[in-house]
Every structure is written in C-alpha cells, then in structure tokens.
Backbone as a chain_set.jsonl record, in Angstrom:
{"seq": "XXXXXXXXXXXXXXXXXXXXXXXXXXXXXXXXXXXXXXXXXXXXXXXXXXXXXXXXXXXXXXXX", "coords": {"N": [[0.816, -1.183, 0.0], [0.518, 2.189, -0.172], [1.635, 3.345, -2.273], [3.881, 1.377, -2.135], [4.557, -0.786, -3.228], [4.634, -0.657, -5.673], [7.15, -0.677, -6.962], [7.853, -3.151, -7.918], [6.865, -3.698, -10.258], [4.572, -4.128, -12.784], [2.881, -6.119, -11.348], [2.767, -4.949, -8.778], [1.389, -2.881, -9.352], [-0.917, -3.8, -10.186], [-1.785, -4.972, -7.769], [-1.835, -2.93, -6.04], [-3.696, -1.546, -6.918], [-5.89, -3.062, -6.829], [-5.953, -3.464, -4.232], [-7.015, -0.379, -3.291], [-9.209, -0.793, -4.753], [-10.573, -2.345, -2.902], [-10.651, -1.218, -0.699], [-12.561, 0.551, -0.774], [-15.029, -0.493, -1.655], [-15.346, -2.069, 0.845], [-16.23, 0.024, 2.846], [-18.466, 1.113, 1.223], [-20.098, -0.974, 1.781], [-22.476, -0.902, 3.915], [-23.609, 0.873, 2.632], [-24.188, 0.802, -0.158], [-24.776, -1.648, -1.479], [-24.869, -2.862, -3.981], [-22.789, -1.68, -5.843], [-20.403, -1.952, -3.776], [-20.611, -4.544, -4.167], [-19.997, -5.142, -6.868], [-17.35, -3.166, -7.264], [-15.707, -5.285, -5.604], [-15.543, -7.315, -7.19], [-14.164, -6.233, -9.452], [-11.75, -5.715, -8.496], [-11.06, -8.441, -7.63], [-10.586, -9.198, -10.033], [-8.577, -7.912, -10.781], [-6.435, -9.02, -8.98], [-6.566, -11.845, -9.681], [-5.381, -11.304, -12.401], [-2.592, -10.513, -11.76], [-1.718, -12.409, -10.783], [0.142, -14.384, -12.356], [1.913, -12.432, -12.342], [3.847, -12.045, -10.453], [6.639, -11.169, -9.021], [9.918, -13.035, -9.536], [11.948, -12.263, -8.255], [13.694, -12.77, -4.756], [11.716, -11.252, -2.162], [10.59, -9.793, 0.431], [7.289, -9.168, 1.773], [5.681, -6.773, 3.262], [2.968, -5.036, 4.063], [1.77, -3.454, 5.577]], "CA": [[0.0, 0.0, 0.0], [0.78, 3.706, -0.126], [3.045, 3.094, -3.73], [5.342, 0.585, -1.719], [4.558, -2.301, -4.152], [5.199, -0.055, -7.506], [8.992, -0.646, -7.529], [7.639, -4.207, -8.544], [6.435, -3.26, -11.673], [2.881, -4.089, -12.95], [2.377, -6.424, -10.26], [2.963, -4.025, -8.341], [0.527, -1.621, -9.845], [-1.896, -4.149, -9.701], [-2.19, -5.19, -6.402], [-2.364, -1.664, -4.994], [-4.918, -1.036, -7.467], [-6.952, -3.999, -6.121], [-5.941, -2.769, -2.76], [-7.829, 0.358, -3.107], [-10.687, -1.179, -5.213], [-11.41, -3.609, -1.792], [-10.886, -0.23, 0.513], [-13.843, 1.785, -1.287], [-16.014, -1.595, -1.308], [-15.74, -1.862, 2.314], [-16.695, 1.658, 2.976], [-20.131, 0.959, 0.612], [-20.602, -2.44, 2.391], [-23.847, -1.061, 4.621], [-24.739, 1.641, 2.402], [-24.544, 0.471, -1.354], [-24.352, -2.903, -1.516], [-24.414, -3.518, -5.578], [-21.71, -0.742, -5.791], [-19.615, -2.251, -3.096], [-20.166, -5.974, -4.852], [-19.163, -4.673, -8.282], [-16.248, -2.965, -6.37], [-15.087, -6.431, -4.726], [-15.701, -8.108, -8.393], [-12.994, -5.85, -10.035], [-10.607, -5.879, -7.435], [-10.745, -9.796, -7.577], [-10.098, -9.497, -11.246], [-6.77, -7.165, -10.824], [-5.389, -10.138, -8.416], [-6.437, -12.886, -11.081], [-4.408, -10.587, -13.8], [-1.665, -10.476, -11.206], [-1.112, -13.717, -9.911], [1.245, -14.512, -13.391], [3.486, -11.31, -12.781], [4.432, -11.981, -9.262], [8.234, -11.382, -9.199], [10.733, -13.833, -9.223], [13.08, -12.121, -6.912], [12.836, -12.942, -3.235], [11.462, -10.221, -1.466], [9.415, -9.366, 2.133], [6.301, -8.033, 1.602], [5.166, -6.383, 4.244], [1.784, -4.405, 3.925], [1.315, -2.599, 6.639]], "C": [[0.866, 1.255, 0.0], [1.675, 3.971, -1.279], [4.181, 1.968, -3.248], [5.567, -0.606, -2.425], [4.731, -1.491, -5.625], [6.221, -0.128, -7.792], [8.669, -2.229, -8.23], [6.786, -4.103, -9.635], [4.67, -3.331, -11.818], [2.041, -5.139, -12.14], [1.963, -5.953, -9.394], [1.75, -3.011, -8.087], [-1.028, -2.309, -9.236], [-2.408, -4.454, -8.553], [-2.027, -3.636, -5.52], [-3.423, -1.127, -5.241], [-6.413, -2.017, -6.734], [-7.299, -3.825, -4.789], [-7.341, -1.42, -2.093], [-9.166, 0.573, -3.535], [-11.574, -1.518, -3.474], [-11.738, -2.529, -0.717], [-12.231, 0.435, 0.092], [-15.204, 0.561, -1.138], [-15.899, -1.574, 0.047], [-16.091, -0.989, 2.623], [-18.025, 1.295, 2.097], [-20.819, -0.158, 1.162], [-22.062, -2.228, 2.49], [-24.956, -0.027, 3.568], [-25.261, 1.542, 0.897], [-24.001, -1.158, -1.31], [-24.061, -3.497, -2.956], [-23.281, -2.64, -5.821], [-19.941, -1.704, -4.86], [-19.394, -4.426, -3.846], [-19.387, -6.237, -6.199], [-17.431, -3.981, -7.877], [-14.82, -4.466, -6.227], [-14.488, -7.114, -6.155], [-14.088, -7.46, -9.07], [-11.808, -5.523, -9.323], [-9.928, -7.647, -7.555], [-10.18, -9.919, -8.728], [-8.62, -8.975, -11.005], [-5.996, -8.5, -10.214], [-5.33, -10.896, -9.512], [-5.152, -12.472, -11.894], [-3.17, -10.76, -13.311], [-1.034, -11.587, -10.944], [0.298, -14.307, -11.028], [2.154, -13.678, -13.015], [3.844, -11.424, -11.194], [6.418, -12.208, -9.222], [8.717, -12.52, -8.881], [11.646, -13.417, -8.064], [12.724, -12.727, -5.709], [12.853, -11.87, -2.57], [10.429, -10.233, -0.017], [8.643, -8.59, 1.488], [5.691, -7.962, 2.889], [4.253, -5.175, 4.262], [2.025, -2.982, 4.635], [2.825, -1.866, 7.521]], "O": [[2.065, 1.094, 0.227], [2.486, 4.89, -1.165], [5.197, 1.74, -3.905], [6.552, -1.334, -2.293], [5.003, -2.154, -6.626], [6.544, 0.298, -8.901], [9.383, -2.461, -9.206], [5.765, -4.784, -9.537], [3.808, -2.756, -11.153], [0.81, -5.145, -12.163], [0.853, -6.278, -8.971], [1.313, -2.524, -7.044], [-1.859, -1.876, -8.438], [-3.586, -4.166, -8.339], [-2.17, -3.569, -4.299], [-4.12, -0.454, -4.481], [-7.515, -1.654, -6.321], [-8.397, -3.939, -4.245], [-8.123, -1.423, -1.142], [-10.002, 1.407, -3.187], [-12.658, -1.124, -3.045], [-12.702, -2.637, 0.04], [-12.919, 0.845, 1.027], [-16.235, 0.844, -0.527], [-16.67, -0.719, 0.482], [-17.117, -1.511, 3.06], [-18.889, 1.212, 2.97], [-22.035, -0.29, 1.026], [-22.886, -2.803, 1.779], [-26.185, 0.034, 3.515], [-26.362, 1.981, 0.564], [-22.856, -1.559, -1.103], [-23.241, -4.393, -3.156], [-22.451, -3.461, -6.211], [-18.823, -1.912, -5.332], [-18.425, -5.183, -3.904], [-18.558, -7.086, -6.527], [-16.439, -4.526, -8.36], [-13.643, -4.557, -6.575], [-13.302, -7.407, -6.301], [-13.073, -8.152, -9.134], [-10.887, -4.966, -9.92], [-8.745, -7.986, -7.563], [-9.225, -10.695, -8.765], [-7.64, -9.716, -11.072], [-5.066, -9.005, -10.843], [-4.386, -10.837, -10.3], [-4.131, -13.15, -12.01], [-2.36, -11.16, -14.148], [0.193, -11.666, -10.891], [1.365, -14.62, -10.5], [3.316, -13.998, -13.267], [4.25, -10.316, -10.842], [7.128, -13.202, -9.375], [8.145, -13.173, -8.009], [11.992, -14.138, -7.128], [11.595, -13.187, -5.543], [13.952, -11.389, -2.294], [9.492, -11.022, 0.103], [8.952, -7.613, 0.806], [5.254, -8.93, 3.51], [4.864, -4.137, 4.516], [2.355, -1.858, 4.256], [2.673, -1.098, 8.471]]}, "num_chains": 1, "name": "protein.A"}
C-alpha cells in the first residue's frame, strides 16, 4: 500500500490497485451494496491478472 509495491512493476501496480478497489467496497458495504459488490468483483479481477506477474526475486512483503 501507499506506492510501496510499484517498484515491482505491474504487479505491483496491480495489487495496490486492487488494494484500493477492496478499501472503497468496504466503505459501501452497509450503504450500497451492488456498488460495493461490483467494487469487490474488479478488485478480484486485478489479483487474477496479477497472480502470473508476481516477481521472481525474493522479497518481504510487508503491507502494513
């Protein structure tokens, strides 16, 4: 989160992008619920897209 996964390229990109898809869906949870499911939906897709470009290097990821 916060750009710390963009030095890993379009993995990178993607999983922060999915990151902040899943943050805005939680936040609509109680009050839009088809908003916040469509939300979840394209967030799940960015990982899918991602799961191929996961670097080879060995690295710590540490989120938080």
């Amino acid at each position: 989160m916060n750009g710390r996964l963009l030095q890993y390229g379009r993995w990178g990109a993607l999983i922060e992008e999915s990151e902040i898809l899943a943050m805005r869906a939680e936040s609509l949870q109680d009050s839009d619920t088809r908003s916040s499911r469509e939300l979840h939906g394209q967030a799940a897709a960015l990982v899918e897209e991602a799961l191929p470009l996961i670097p080879n290097e060995k690295f710590i990821f540490e989120p938080y």
